[in-house]
C-alpha positions in Angstrom: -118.9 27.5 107.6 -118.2 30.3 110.3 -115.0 28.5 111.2 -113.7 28.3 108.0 -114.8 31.7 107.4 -112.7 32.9 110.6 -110.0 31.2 109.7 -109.9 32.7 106.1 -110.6 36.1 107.3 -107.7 36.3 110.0 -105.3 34.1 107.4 -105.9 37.2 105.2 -104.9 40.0 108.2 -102.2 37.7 109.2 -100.5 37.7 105.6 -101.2 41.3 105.2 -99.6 42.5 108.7 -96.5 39.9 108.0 -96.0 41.6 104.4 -96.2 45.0 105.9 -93.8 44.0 108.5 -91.3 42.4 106.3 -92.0 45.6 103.9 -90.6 47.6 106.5 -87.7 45.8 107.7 -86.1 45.4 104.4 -86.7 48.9 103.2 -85.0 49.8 106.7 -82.3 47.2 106.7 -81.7 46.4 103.3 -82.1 50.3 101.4 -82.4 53.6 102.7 -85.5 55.1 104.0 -86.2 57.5 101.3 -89.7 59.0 102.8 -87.4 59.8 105.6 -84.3 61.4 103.6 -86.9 63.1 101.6 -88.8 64.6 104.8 -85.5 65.6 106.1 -84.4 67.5 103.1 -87.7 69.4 103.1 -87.2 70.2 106.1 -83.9 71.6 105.4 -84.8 73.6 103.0 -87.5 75.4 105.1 -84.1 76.0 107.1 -82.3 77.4 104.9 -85.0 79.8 103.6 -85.5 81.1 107.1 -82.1 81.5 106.7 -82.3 83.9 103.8 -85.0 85.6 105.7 -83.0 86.1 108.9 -80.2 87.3 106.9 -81.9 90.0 104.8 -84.7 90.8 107.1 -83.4 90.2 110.7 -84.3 87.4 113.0 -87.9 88.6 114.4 -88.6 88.8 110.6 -87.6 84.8 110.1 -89.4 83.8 113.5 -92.6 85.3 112.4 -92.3 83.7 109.1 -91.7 80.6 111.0 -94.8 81.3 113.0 -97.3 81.9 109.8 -95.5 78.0 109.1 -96.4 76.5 112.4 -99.7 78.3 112.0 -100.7 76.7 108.1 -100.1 73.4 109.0 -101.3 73.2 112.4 -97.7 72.3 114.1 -96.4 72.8 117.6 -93.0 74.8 118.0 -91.0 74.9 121.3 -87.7 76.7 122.1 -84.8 75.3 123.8 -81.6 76.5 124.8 -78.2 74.3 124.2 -77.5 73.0 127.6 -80.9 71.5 127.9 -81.2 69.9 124.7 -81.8 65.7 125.0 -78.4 63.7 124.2 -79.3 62.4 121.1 -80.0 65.8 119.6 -76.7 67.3 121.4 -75.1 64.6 119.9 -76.1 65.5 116.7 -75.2 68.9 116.2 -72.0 68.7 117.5 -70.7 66.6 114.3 -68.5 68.6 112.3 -69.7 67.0 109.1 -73.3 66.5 109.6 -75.3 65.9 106.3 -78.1 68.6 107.2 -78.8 71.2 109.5 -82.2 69.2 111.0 -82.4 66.4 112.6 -85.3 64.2 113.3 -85.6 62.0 116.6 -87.8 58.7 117.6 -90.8 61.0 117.7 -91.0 62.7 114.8 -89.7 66.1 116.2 -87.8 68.1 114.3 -85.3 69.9 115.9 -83.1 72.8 114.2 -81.9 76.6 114.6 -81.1 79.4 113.1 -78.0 82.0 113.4 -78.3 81.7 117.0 -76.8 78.5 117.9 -77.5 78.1 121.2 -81.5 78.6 120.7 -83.1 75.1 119.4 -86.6 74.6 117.8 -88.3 71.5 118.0 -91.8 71.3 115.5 -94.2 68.5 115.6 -97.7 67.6 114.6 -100.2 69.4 117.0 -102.2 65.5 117.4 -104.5 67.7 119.2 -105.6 70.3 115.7 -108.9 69.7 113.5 -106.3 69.0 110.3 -104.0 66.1 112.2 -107.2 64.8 114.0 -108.9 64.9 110.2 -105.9 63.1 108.4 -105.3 60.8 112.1 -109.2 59.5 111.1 -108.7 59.1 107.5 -106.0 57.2 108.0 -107.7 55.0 110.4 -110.9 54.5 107.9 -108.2 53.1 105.7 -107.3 50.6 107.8 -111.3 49.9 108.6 -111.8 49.9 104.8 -109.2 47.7 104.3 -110.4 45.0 107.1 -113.9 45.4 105.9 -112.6 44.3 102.3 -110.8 41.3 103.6 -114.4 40.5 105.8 -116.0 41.0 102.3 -113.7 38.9 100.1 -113.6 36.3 102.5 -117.4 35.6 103.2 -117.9 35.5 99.0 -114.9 33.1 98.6 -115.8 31.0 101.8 -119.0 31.3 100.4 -118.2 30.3 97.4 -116.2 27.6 97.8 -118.9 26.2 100.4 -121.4 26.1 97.8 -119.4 23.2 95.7 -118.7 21.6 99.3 -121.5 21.3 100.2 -122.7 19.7 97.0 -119.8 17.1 97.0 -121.1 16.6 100.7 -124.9 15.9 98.9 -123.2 13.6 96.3 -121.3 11.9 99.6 -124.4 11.9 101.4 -126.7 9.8 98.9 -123.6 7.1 97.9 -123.1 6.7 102.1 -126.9 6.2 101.8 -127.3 3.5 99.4 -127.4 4.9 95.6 -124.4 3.7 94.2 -125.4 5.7 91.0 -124.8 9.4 92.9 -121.6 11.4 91.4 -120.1 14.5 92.0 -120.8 17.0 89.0 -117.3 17.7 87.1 -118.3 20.9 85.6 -115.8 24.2 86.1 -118.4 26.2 88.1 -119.2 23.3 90.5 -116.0 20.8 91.1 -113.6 21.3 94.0 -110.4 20.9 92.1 -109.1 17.8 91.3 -111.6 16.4 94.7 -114.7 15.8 92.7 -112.6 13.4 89.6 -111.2 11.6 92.6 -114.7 11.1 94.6 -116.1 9.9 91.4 -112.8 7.3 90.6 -113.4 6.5 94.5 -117.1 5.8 94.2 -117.0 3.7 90.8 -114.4 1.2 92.5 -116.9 1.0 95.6 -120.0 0.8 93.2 -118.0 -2.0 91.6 -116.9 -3.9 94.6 -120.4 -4.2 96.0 -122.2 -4.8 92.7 -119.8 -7.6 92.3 -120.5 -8.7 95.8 -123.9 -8.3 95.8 -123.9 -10.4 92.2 -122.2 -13.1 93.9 -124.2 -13.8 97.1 -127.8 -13.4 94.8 -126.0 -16.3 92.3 -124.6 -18.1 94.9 -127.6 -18.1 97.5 -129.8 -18.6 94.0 -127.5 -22.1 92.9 -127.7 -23.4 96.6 -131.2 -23.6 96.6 -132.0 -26.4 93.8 -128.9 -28.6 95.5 -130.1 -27.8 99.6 -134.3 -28.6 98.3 -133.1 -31.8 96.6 -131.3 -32.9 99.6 -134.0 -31.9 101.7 -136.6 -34.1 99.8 -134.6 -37.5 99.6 -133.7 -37.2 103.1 -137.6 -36.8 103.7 -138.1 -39.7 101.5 -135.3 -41.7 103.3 -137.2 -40.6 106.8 -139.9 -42.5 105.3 -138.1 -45.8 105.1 -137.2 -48.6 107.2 -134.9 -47.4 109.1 -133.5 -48.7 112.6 -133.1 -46.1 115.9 -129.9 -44.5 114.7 -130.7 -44.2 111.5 -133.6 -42.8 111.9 -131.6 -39.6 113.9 -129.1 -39.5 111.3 -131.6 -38.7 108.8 -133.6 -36.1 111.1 -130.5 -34.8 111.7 -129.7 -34.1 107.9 -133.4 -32.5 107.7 -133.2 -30.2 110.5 -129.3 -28.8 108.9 -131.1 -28.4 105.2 -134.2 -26.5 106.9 -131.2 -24.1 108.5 -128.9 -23.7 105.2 -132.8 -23.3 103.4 -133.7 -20.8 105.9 -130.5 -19.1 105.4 -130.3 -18.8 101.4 -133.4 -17.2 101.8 -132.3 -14.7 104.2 -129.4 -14.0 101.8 -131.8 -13.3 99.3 -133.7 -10.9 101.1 -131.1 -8.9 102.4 -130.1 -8.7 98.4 -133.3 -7.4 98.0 -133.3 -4.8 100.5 -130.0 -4.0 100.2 -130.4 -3.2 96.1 -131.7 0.4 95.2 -133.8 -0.9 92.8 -135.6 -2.8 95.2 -139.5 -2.0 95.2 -140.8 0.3 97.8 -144.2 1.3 98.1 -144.3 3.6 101.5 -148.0 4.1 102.4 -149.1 6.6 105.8 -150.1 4.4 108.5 -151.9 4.9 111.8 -149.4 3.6 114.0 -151.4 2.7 116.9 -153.9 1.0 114.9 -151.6 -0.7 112.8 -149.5 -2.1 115.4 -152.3 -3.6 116.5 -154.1 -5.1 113.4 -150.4 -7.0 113.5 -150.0 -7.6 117.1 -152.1 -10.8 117.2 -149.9 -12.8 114.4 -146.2 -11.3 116.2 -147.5 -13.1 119.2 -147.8 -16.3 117.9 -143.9 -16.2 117.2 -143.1 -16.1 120.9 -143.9 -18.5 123.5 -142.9 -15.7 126.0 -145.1 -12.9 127.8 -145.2 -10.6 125.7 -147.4 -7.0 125.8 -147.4 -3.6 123.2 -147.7 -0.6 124.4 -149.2 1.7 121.6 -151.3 4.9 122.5 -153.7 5.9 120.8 -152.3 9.1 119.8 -149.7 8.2 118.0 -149.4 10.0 114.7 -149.4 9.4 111.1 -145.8 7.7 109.8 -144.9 6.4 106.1 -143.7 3.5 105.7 -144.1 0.9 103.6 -146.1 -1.9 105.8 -144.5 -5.3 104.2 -141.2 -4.0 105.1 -141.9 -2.6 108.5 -143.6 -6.0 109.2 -140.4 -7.9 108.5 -138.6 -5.5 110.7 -140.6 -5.9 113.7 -141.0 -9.7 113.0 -137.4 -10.1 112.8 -136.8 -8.1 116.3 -139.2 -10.3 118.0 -137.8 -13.3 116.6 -134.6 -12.1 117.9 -135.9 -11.2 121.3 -137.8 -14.3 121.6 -133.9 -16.4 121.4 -132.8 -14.6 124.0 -135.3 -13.3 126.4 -136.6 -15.3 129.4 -140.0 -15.0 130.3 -140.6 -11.2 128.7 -140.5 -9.4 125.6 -142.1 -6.0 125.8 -143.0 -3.8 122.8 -143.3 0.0 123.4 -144.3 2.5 120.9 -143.7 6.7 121.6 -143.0 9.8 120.2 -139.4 11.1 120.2 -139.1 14.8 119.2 -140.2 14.3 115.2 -139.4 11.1 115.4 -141.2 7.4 115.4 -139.6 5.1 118.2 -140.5 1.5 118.3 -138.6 -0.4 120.7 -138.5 -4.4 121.6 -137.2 -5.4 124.9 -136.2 -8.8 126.4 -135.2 -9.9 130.1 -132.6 -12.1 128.8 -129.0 -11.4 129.4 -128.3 -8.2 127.1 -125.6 -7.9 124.9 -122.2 -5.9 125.9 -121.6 -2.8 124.6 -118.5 -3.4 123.0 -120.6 -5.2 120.3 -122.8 -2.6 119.7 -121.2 -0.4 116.7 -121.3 -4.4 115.2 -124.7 -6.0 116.1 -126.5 -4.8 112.4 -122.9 -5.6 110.7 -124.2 -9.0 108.2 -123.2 -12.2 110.1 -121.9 -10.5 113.0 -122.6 -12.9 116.1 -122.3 -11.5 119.8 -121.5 -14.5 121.4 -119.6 -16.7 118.7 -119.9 -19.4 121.0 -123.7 -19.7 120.8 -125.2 -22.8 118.2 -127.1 -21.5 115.1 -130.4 -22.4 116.2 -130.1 -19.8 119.4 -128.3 -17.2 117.5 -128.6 -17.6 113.8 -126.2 -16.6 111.1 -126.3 -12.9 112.1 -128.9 -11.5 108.8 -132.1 -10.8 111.1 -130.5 -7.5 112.4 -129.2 -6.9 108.9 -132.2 -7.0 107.0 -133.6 -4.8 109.9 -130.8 -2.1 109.6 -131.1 -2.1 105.7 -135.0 -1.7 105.9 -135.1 1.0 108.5 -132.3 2.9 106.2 -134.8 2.6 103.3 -137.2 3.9 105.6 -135.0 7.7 105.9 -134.5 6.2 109.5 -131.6 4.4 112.0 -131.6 1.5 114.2 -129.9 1.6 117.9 -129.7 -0.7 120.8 -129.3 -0.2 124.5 -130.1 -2.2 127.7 -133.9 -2.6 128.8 -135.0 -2.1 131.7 -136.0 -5.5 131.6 -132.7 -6.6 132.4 -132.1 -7.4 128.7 -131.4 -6.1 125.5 -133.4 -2.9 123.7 -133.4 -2.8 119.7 -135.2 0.5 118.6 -136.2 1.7 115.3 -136.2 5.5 114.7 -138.1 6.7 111.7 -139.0 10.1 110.8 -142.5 11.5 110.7 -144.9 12.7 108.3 -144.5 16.5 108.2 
């Protein structure tokens, strides 16, 4: 916001100098500067009075008149003789046909005389008086007031404009987050223009899209499991047959590719699950040293690696629901456990206000370039790895989609193990 303030604020001065500017040059360029023409003609009537004055009264009867003048409105007069008048104002009264009998240079001095010709006066502000210094700070509170204004104006309209931002950005916020329902409020006192119709138009073809696609891998994984289970059962019945050497592979073979495709509708219908809004969650505080280790005897039994948890004591309270968190750590161990090769370390700590839980492996990592990808649905690090070693690319999935649920994120990074480091960050209970 102070950006966008600051640029508002000096747009504002910017526009105002530039019209003031041009203001200026066209009144001077284009038309005659009448403030000037009209300050000149006072002036020459002054002349001419003193004139009068001279003329009936003598000359020491004009100067003090002229004095009493200089006097009122705090001015500054200086005499000059002819040779020693500046070129510019030489030049000027020796016209034949000049329009007046003053003449005003670059500083505002006006320079004139009186029967006399070869004296000159010059009069000018006195900068230096209580009345010029007066008028000198009014005219500089103008300008203050006038900056303060634009400060004002643009904080209330920066403000005000940041107010329906920022609720677009809240609307944005929960649709990035999962809730395909959140739109942007189209009333006149909160809409951004035309920006909030279009988010909503934006977000109903998205809401669409993955409702459509979520539709289609829940019916799809749904009708693929009555054809993979019947499969599955005749070729357990044909394993049960007479059946010679070969036979007897080609048959195990056609089990063990049903339990895969069975194994993977079911992870398509779990990341359905977790991926839906809808989906129940029951979040529940948990101890998380104790809990990690009410579960840590049945994640063991999933690895036929050395594993160990590290889980203090003192670790605090976090909510979470505990099925869901139990499928995410499950599915990380699992994961380490293709991978790793004699080690998979769980470590539990406290990260600012933050729950970390990290699984490491000493297998061979994964490069970084596939990191912004790894939770991505089917996305495979090494595409030429078989099935059985890297699956179908839905464990880390699930786990990103839970851990979202959660309020949280999911990272990964090299272990000092030599392998691969999938943390889950969740928030605390505050």
């Amino acid at each position: 916001m102070r950006r966008i303030y600051l640029e508002f604020f000096f747009s504002l001065i910017i526009v105002f100098v530039t019209s003031i500017v041009t203001y200026v040059g066209l009144v001077s360029k284009v038309t005659d500067d009448h403030d000037a023409i009209f300050l000149a003609r006072q002036a020459d009537g002054l002349v001419d009075i003193l004139d009068v004055i001279e003329a009936t009264s003598g000359t020491s009867i004009a100067l003090e008149a002229l004095d009493k003048y200089i006097e009122k409105v705090e001015f500054v007069l200086e005499t000059y003789q002819a040779e020693a008048l500046p070129d510019q104002v030489s030049a000027y009264f020796n016209q034949v046909n000049r329009p007046l009998d003053v003449f005003y240079d670059h500083d505002d001095k006006l320079w004139f005389h009186l029967a006399d010709k070869d004296t000159f006066y010059a009069m000018q502000e006195n900068t230096d008086s209580p009345l010029h210094i007066a008028i000198a700070f009014e005219d500089n509170l103008l300008i203050a007031f006038l900056c303060g204004g634009f400060a004002v104006y643009s904080f209330f309209m920066v403000w005000f404009l940041s107010r329906r931002v920022r609720a677009l950005e809240r609307t944005t916020l929960q649709f990035a987050g999962g809730d395909l329902n959140a739109r942007a409020s189209i009333r006149s006192h909160q809409r951004v223009g035309s920006l909030n119709r279009t988010f909503n138009h934006m977000a109903d073809r998205i809401a669409n899209l993955v409702s459509s696609s979520r539709a289609l891998t829940n019916a799809v994984a749904h009708e693929l499991r009555t054809p993979v289970f019947r499969i599955q059962w005749q070729a357990e019945l044909l394993s049960e047959s007479a059946l010679d050497n070969k036979q007897q592979q080609k048959v195990a073979s056609i089990i063990e590719d049903t339990d895969e495709m069975a194994s993977l509708v079911d992870e398509l219908l779990y990341l359905a699950r977790v991926d839906h809004p809808n989906t129940l969650f029951t979040p529940q505080t948990l101890e998380a040293s104790v809990w990690m280790k009410e579960q840590w005897p049945r994640w063991q039994t999933l690895s036929t690696k050395s594993m160990s948890l590290d889980a203090p004591q003192d670790l605090p309270r976090v909510e979470a629901d505990p099925h869901l968190l139990k499928r995410v750590i499950t599915n990380l161990i699992g994961n380490a456990e293709k991978y790793a090769t004699s080690q998979i370390a769980v470590r539990v700590y406290c990260e600012d206000t933050q729950l970390v839980i990290a699984v490491h492996d000493d297998g061979e990592g994964v490069e970084s370039s596939h990191w912004p990808f790894i939770f991505d649905a089917f996305y495979s690090a090494d595409r030429s790895r078989d099935k059985k070693r890297s699956g179908y690319g839905l464990g880390l999935a699930i786990v990103k989609q839970i851990v979202i649920r959660h309020g949280g994120h999911v990272e990964i990074d090299h272990s000092d193990l030599g392998g691969a480091c999938f943390r889950v960050i969740l928030p605390l209970q505050t």
